[in-house]
C-alpha positions in Angstrom: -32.8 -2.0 9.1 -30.1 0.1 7.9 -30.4 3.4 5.9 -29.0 1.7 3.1 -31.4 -0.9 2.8 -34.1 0.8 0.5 -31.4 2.0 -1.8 -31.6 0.4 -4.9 -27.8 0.4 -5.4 -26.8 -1.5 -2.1 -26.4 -4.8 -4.1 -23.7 -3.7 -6.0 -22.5 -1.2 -3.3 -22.1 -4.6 -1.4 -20.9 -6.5 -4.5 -17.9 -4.2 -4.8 -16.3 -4.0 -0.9 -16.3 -7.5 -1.0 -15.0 -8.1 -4.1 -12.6 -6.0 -3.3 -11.3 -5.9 0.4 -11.8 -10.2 -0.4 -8.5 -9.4 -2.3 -6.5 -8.5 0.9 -8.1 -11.2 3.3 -5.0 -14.0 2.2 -2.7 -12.4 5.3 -2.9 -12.5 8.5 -4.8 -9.2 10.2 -1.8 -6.6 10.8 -3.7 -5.2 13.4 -5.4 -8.1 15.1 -3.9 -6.9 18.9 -4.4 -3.5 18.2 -6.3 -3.2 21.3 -3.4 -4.7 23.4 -1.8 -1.1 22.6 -4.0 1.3 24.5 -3.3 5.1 23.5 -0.7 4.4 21.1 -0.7 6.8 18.5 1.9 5.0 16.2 4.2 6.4 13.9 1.8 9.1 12.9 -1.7 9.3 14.9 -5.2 10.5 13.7 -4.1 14.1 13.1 -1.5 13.4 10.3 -1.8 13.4 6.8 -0.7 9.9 6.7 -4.0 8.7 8.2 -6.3 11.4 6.0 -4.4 10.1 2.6 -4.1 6.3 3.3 -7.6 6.3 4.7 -8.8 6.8 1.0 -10.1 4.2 -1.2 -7.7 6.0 -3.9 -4.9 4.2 -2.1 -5.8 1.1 -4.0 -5.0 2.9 -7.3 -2.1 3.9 -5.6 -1.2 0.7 -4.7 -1.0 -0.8 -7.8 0.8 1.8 -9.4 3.0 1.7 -6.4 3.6 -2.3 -7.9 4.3 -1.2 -11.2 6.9 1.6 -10.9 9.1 -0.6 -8.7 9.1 -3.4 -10.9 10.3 -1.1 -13.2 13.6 -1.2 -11.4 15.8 -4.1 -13.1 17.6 -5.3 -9.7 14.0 -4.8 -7.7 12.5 -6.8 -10.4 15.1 -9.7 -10.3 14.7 -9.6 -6.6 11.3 -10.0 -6.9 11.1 -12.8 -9.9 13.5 -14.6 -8.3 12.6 -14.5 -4.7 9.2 -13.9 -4.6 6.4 -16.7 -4.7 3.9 -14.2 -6.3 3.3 -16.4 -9.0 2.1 -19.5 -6.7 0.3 -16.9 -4.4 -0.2 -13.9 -5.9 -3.4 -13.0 -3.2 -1.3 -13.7 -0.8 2.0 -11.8 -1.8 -0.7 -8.8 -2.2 -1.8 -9.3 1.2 1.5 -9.5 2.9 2.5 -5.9 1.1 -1.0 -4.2 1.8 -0.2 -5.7 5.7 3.0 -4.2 5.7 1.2 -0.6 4.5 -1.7 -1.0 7.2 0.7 -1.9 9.9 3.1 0.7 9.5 0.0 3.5 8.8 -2.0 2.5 11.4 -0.4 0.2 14.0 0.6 0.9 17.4 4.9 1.2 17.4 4.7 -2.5 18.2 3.1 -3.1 15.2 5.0 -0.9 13.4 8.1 -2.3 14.9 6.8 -5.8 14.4 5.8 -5.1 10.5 9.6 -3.8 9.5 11.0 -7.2 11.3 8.8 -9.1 9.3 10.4 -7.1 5.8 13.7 -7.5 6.9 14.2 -11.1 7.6 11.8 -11.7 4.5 14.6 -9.2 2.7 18.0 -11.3 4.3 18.7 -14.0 1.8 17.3 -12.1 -1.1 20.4 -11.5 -3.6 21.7 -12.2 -6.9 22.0 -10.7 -9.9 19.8 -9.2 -12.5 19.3 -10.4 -16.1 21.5 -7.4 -17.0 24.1 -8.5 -14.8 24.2 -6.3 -11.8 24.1 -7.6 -8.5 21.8 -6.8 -5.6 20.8 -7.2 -2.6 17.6 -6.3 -0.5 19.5 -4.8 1.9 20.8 -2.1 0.1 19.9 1.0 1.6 19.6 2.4 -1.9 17.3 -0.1 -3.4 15.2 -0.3 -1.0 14.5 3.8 -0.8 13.6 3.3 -4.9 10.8 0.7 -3.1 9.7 3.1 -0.4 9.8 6.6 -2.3 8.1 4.7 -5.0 5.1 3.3 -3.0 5.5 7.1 -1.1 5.1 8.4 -4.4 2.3 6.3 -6.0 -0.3 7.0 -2.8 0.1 10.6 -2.9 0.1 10.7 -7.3 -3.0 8.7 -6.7 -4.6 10.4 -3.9 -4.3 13.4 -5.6 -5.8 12.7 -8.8 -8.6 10.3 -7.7 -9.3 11.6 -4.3 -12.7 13.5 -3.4 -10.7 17.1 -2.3 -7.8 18.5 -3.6 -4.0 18.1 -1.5 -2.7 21.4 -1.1 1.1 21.6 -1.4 1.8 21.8 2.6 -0.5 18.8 3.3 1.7 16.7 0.4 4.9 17.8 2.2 3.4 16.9 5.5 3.0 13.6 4.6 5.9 12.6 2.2 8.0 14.1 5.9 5.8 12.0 7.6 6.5 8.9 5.5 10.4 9.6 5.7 10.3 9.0 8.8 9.2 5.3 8.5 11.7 5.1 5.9 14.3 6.3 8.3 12.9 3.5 10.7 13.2 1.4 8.1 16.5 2.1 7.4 16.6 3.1 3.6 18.1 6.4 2.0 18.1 8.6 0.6 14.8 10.1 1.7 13.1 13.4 0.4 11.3 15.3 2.6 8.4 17.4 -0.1 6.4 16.1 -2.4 8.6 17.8 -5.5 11.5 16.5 -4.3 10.3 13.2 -4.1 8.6 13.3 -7.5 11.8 15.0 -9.1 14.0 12.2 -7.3 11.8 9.2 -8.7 11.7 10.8 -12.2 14.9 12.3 -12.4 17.6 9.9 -13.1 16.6 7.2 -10.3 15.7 5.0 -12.5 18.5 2.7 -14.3 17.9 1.5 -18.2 15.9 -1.2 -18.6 17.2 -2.7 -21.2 14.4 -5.5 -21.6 12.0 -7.0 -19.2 13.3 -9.8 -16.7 12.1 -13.2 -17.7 11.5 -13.5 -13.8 8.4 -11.0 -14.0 6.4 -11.6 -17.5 3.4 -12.5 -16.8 1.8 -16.4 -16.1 -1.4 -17.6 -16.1 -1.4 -17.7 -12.5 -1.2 -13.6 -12.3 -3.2 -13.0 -15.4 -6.4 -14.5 -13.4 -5.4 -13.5 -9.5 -8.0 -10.8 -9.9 -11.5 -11.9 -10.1 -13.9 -10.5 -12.5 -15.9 -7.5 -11.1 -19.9 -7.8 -10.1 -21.8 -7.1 -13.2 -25.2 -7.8 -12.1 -25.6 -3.6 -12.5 -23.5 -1.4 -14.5 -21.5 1.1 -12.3 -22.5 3.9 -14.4 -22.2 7.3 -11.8 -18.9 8.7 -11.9 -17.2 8.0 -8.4 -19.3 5.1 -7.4 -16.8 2.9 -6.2 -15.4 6.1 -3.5 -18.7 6.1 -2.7 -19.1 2.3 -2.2 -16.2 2.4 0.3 -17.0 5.9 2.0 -19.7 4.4 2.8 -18.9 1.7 4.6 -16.9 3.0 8.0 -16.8 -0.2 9.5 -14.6 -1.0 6.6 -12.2 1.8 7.1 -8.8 1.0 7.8 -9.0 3.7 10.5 -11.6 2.4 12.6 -9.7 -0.2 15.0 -6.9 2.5 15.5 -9.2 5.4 16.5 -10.8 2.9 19.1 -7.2 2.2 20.8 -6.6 5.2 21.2 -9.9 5.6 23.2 -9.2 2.6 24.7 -12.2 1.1 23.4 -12.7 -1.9 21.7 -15.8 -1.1 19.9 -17.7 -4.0 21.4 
């Protein structure tokens, strides 16, 4: 029987994790040959910042306010509304991004490699032009940094307010370098390299006027109800009880997998 089995707040504890990683289960597994990579740090490797910030459950915050800041881009919106089958499948359009993030975070450079294919042909046909007018194209260089420094931007924002330590300035430029690269790999620009760069360059002029909402992205009924409602057999009254749901759960953690290729073990 497991430790956790005469605490009285496992029910919910398990109520939550499902509820919640149950969101991300409409994708294939990103890393489901992992183990066909032995030693294969990836793009970063256990001792970056990358895997310390994104191993955090505040990366789900970060997430979605990853989600809303670059929809907040009129062309990245259109692209989106009119290319996008979120509103058919929202779980599933949520799954494919948060595969993209675990791929390119913890895959081996195949995966990584194999994850940025994926974005790119999905990004080939989609062009047009915004309800403003403007044209774009998911293969602009441009737009697409305003989707990576924005998702860049949300994990560490998030991290950083939510998170159980503080982020000290070095380790936040550690990892917004670290994530440049990937952007590099990706192919996007431009790409700041500190964490006040990157902040200033999101706030600072980045971001084109609105001038209205795209039709394309209000909401439908479809998205309104793609979350399910939360367990509410027991109120989750302790400050920090859903970190604690998840930090206490590391066969959950997104880590796990990639720490046993690099031992060469597949945990089993």
């Amino acid at each position: 029987m497991s430790p956790d089995a005469h605490t009285p707040n496992t029910g919910w504890r398990a109520r939550v994790t499902d509820a919640a990683s149950g969101l991300f289960r409409h994708a294939p597994d990103p890393l489901a040959d992992t183990f066909s990579h032995p030693g294969d740090p990836g793009l970063f490797g256990p001792g970056s910042m990358t895997w310390q910030l994104m191993g955090d459950v505040a990366a789900f915050v970060g997430g979605i306010r990853a989600l809303l800041v670059q929809a907040a881009h009129p062309e990245v919106a259109a692209g989106v509304g009119d290319h996008s089958v979120y509103r058919e499948d929202p779980l599933g359009r949520l799954s494919r991004t948060a595969a993209y993030v675990t791929a390119t975070t913890y895959g081996a450079i195949p995966e990584v490699d194999a994850a940025l294919a994926i974005v790119r042909r999905a990004h080939g046909p989609v062009s047009g032009t915004s309800h403003r007018g403007v044209t774009y194209d998911a293969g602009n260089p441009e737009m697409g940094a305003w989707v990576h420094n924005a998702l860049v931007d949300s994990f560490l924002t998030a991290r950083r307010t939510f998170g159980p330590s503080p982020v000290s300035d070095a380790d936040a430029d550690a990892y917004v370098a670290e994530q440049a690269r990937l952007g590099e790999r990706l192919g996007v620009t431009p790409l700041p390299t500190t964490a006040a760069d990157l902040a200033a360059w999101v706030a600072d002029g980045q971001l084109p006027r609105l001038g209205g909402r795209p039709r394309a992205l209000r909401p439908t009924a479809s998205t309104r109800c793609a979350l399910p409602q939360p367990p509410r057999h027991q109120p989750l009254t302790r400050p920090g009880c859903v970190g604690t749901t998840f930090r206490k759960c590391p066969a959950r953690s997104p880590t796990t997998q990639p720490a046993l290729r690099l031992q060469g073990d597949e945990g089993g």
